[in-house]
C-alpha positions, 0 to 999 in steps of 0.5 A, a space after each residue: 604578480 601577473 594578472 589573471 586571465 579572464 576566462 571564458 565559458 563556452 556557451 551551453 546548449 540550453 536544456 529543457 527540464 524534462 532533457 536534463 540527465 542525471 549526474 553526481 550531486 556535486 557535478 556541474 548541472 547538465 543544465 549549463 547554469 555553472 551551478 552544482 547538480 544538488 543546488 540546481 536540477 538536482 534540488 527537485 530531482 531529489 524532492 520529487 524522490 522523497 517527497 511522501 506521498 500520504 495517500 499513494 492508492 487514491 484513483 485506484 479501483 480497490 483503494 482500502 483493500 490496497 492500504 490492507 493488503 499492503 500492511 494487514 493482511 499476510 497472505 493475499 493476491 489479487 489479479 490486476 488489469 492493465 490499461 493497454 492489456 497484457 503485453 504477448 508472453 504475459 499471461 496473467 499479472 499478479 500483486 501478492 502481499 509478499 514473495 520469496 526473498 522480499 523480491 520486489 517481482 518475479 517472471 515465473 517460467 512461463 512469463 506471467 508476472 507477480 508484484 509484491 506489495 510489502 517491499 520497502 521503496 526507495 522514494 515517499 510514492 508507494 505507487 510510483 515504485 510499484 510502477 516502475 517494478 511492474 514495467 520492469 517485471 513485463 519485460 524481464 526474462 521468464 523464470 527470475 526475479 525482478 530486483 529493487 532500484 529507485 524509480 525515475 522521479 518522471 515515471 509513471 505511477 500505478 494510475 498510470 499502467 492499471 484499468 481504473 474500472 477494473 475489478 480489485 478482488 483480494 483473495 486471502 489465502 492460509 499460507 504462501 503456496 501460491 509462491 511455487 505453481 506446484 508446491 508438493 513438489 518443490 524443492 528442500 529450500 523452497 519448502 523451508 522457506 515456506 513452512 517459516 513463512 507459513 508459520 509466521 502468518 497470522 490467520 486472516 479472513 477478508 470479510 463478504 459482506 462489507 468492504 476492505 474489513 478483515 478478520 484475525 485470530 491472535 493467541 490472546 484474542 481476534 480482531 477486526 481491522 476495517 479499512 475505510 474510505 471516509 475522510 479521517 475528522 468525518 469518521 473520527 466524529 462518527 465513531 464518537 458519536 456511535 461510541 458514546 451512544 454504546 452502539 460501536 461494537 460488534 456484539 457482545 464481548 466486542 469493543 472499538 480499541 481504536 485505530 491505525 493511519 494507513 497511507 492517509 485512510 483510517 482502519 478502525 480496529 475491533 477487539 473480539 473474544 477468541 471464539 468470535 469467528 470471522 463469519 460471526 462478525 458478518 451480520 454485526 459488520 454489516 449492522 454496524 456500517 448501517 449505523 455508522 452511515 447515519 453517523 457520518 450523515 449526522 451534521 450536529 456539533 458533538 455532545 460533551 460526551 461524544 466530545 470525550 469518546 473522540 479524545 479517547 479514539 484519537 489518543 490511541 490512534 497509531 499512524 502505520 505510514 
């Protein structure tokens, strides 16, 4: 048999990472390297994609009212800020908690933009996605939708893009009317889709007097779920300490049944009798977030009946991201 030829590789330029483009996962890396893309540049490509990032809103102005509104809250918006200001022919920025079609953005007609923030992302970083739809959204046509698409895995974040001084003020709305500018007018699909919608959404009243906390009327009973900053071991010790000592609920009729995991916050949740309103929970919400400062202060190790009151909070904790 003949011998073979030694073959000879013609050099590759060298790359720098950030030079890299991306190709098909069993494609030679652009790199030069010989190696396959998947098992070279590929590799942290596809791990700066799905790694999860726990608490995707940290460093954002409003960071519980982010982590509520993304998974508490039906019917809600709130104006956002851009760090550079509004690009011209952009009137305004919106994050809405959902809009029509699940659609990631739209362009309304005269160019201002909305953001819907309970979309399923491609990748583990909510705020990077979101990102990424908010600068596509700026510069798309007036009058379409923006569709969904992964992100970049070196593209910027929402820290990035939005004024971290910049006021985050939810406004919580009954139903979905601020799809359409002019709802009495809108057209048979549109109305459809509205009046289903409308009836979907569970009632819910962001309170004034603390932050993040929300309100919700159910058929069996109302809630209040209270998205709070506070590390998760701190407010789980401080909870005990209020639930043993039977300061923890909210009034009479009132009781602590436990709480979510949100994007790496806790939200403690509140059962309330049916003809509690969100405005009778006020003073006691209030009350309560005096009693739970002393609580988080408090540097004691817990009692064995604070012990037990925060292995009963703990079993019926449910993680939501």
């Amino acid at each position: 048999m003949a011998k073979k030829r030694p073959q000879t590789k013609a050099k590759q330029p060298q790359l720098k990472d950030g030079e890299i483009p991306v190709v098909g996962a069993r494609e030679p890396c652009p790199c030069g390297s010989g190696r396959r893309y998947k098992a070279c540049h590929g590799r942290a490509a596809a791990h700066a994609v799905t790694e999860l990032v726990h608490r995707p809103f940290e460093g954002l102005a409003g960071e519980c009212d982010w982590v509520a509104l993304r998974e508490l809250v039906p019917a809600a918006t709130v104006e956002l800020h851009l760090k550079e200001g509004l690009p011209e022919g952009v009137p305004s920025v919106t994050l809405a908690t959902v809009l029509p079609m699940a659609w990631p953005a739209l362009r309304r007609e005269d160019g201002s933009v909305l953001i819907g923030l309970q979309n399923d992302t491609a990748s583990g970083d909510i705020s990077r996605d979101l990102a990424d739809t908010l600068q596509r959204a700026l510069t798309s046509e007036p009058g379409n939708p923006v569709q969904g698409r992964r992100a970049p895995a070196d593209g910027p974040r929402l820290q990035d893009l939005l004024a971290p001084e910049g006021p985050f003020e939810p406004v919580v709305h009954e139903g979905f009317e601020f799809w359409v500018p002019d709802a009495q007018n809108a057209n048979t699909e549109v109305t459809a889709s509205l009046e289903r919608a409308n009836a979907a959404a569970i009632p819910t009243v962001k309170l004034s007097g603390v932050d993040a906390a929300y309100w919700c009327e159910t058929p069996d009973k109302n809630h209040l779920r209270w998205v709070m900053p506070h590390g998760e071991e701190q407010l789980l010790d401080a909870l005990a300490r209020l639930h043993a000592a039977g300061r923890s609920s909210l009034g009479e009729g009132t009781r602590l049944v436990g709480s979510f995991r949100a994007h790496g916050l806790t939200v403690p949740v509140w059962d309330l009798p049916t003809g509690v309103t969100a405005e009778d929970v006020e003073k006691p919400a209030a009350e309560f977030a005096e009693r739970l400062a002393d609580a988080l202060a408090a540097d004691t190790p817990l009692t064995p009946d604070e012990r037990r009151a925060r292995g009963g909070l703990t079993n019926r904790q449910v993680t939501l991201s």
